[in-house]
C-alpha positions in Angstrom: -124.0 187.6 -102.6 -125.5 191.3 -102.3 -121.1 192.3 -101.2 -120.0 190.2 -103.8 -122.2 192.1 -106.5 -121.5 195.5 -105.0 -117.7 195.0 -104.7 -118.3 194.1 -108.4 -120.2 196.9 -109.6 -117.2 199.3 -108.1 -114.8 197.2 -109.8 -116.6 197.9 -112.8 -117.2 201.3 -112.5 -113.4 202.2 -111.3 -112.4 200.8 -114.4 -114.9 202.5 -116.4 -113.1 205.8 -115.5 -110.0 204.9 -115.6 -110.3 204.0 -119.1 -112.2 207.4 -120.0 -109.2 209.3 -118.8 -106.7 206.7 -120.3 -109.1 207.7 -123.3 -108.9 211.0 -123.2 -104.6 211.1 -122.6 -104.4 208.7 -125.5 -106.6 210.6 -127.9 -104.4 214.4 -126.8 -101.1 212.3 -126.6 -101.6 211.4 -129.6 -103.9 212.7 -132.5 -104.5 215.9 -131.4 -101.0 217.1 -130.9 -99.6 216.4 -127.1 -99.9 218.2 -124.0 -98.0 221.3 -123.4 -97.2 224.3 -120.1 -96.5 226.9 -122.7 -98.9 229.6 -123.7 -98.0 230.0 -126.7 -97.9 226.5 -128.1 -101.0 225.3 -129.0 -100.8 222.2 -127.2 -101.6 223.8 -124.1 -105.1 224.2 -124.6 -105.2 220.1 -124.1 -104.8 220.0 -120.9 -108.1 221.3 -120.5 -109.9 218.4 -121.5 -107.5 216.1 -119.5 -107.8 218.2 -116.1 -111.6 218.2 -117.0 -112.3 214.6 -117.1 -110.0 214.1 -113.9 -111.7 216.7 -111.9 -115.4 216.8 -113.1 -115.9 213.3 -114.2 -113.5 210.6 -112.4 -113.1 212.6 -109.0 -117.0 213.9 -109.0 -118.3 210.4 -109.7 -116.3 208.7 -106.9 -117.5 211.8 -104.2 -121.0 210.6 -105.6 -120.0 207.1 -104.8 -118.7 207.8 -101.1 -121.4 207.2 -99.1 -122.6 203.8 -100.5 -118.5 202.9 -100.4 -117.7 204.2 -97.2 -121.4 202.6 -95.8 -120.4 199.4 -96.7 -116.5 200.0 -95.0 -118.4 200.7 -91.7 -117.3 203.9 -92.0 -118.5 206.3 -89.1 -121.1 209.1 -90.5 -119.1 212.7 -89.6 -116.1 210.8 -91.6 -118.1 209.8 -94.3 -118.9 213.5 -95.0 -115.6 214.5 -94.7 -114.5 212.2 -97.5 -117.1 213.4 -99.4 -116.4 216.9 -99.2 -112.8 216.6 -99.7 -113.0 214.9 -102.7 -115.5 217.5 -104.1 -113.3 219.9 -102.8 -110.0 218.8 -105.0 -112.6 218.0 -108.3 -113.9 221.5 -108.3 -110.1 223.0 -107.7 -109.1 220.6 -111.0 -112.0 221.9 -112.7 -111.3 225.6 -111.8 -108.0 224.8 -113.5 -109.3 223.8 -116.4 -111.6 226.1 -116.9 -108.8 229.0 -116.0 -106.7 227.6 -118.5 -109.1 227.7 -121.5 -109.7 231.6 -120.4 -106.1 232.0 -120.5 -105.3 230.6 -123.9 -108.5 232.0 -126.0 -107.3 235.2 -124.3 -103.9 234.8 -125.3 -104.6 233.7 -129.2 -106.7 236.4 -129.8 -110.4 233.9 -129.5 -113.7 235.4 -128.5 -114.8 233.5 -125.1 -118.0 232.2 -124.7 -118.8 231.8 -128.2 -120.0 228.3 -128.0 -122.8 225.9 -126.4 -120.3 224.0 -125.2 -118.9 227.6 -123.3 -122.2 228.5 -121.2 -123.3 224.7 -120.4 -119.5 224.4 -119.1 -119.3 227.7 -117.5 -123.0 227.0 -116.0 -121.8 223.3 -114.5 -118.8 224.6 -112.7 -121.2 227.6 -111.4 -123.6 225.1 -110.5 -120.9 222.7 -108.7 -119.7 225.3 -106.6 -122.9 226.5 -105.1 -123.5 222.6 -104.6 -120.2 222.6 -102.4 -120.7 226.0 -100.6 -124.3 225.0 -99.5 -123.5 221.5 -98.6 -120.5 222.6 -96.6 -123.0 225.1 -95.1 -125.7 223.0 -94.3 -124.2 219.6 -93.7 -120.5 220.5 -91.9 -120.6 224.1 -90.3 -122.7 225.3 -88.8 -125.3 223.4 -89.9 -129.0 224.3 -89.4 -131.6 222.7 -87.6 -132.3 219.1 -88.5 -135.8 220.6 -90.1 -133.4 222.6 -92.1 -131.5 220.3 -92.9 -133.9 217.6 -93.9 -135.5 219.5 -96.7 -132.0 220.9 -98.2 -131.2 217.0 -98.5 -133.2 215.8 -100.8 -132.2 219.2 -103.3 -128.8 218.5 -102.6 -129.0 214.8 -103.7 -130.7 215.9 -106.9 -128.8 218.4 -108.1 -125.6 216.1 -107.2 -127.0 213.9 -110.2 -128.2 216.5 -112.1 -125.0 218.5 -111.9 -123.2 214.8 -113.0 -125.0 214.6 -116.1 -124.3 218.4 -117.2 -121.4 217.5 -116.8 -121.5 215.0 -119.2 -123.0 217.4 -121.8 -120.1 219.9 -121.1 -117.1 217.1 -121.6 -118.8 216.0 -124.7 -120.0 219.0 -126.7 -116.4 220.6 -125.8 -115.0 217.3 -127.2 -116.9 217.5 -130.5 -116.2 221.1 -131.0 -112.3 220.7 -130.5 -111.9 217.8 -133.0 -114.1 219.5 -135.5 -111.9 222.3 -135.0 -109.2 220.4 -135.5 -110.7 219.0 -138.7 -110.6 215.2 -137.7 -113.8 214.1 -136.6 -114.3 210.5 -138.6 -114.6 207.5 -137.2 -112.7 206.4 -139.7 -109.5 208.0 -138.0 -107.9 207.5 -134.6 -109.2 211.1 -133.5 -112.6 209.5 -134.2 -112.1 206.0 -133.1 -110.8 207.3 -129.7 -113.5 209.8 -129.1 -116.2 207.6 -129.7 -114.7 205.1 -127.1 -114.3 208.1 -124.5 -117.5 209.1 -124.9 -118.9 204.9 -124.4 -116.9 204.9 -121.7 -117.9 208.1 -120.1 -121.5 207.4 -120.4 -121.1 203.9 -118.8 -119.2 205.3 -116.3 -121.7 207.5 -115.4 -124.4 204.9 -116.0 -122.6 202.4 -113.4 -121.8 205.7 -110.9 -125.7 206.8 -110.8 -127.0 202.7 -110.5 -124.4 202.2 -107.9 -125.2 205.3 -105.5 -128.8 204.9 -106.3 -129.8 201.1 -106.7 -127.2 198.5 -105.1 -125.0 198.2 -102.4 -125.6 199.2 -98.8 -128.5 201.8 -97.8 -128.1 205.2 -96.1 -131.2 205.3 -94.7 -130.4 208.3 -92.6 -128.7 209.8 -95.4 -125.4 209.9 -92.9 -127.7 212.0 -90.3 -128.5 211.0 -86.7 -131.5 209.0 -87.1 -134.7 209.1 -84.5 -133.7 206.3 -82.7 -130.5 207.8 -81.9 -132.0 211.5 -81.3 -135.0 209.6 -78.7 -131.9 208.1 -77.3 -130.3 211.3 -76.7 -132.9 212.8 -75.2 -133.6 210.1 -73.0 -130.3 210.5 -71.6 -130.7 213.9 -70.6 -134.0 212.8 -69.1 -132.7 210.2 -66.4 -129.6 212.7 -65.8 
């Protein structure tokens, strides 16, 4: 019963993200004028927002979700870390994207940078992300500390994993609200409206269903994919008898 739910749950949660980046395509596809490569079309800047919600919400959630998912495969703990670093890696490359590209068309059109709230909690989140990588590659794949170490960086690195997931939340959605009032179509009475109210449910149950899943059902970690005491008595009682 306990798989059945979990397998569930993922299901769920999958297709919560899918549809917030089926959202987000539909709603620059269509009312806010396409996607575009060219600097000096202003369709460009949309692909911001799309390379955005792959990178920092779909592709951060699921590296949130490895663990419990790759716990439950039977997954082997080393590989389990792997996977999650990976797939952190490749968010916060998309995200550097993104963020490049914004810098690249406000430079290019002549607008002041950083002249928003949206700007510094965006620019602060992908800051924040990439210490959160260095210091977990650090600390948990080379050349990693004593387990002392080790143990107390855990439990800040788990929180600001969360903590970093839900500024990222307030980045996606105040630079959403700020580009559709600029673009002078923020009523829910139109499809610019209608579509960013859905990405925004959607987002927010995604990240709902992410945080519940890695935190409340499924599997547990309990040695937070590090040797346990058991297994470190074990080792040393090896070495003892040799």
């Amino acid at each position: 019963m306990a798989e059945t739910t979990f397998i569930l749950l993922l299901v769920v949660t999958e297709t919560l993200g899918i549809a917030a980046i089926g959202l987000m395509l539909g709603l620059l596809l269509g009312p806010l004028g396409g996607l575009s490569l060219s600097i000096e079309d202003d369709a460009m800047f949309n692909v911001h927002p799309l390379l955005m919600t792959i990178g920092f919400v779909f592709l951060y959630g699921n590296a949130i979700l490895t663990f419990k998912v790759a716990t439950f495969a039977g997954v082997d703990r080393n590989v389990r870390k792997l996977i999650h670093f990976a797939i952190q890696t490749v968010a916060f490359v998309i995200a550097v994207l993104g963020v490049v590209m914004a810098f690249w068309f406000n430079g290019v059109h002549g607008y002041p940078p950083l002249q928003s709230i949206h700007s510094w909690i965006g620019l602060a989140t992908v800051t924040l992300f990439g210490l959160q990588l260095l210091f977990g590659f650090f600390y948990f794949l080379f050349p990693r500390p004593r387990e002392c170490i080790r143990e107390v960086y855990r439990a800040v690195h788990v929180y600001f994993g969360f903590f970093i997931f839900a500024m990222v939340a307030v980045a996606v959605l105040t630079g959403l609200t700020e580009h559709i009032m600029l673009n002078g179509s923020f009523d829910v009475m139109t499809p610019a409206g209608l579509l960013a109210d859905l990405f925004a449910i959607a987002l927010m149950a995604f990240i709902c269903f992410v945080t519940f899943t890695t935190t409340v059902a499924g599997p547990t970690i309990p040695d937070r994919g590090e040797p346990s005491h058991t297994e470190e008595e074990g080792e040393r009682l090896m070495e003892t008898k040799q």
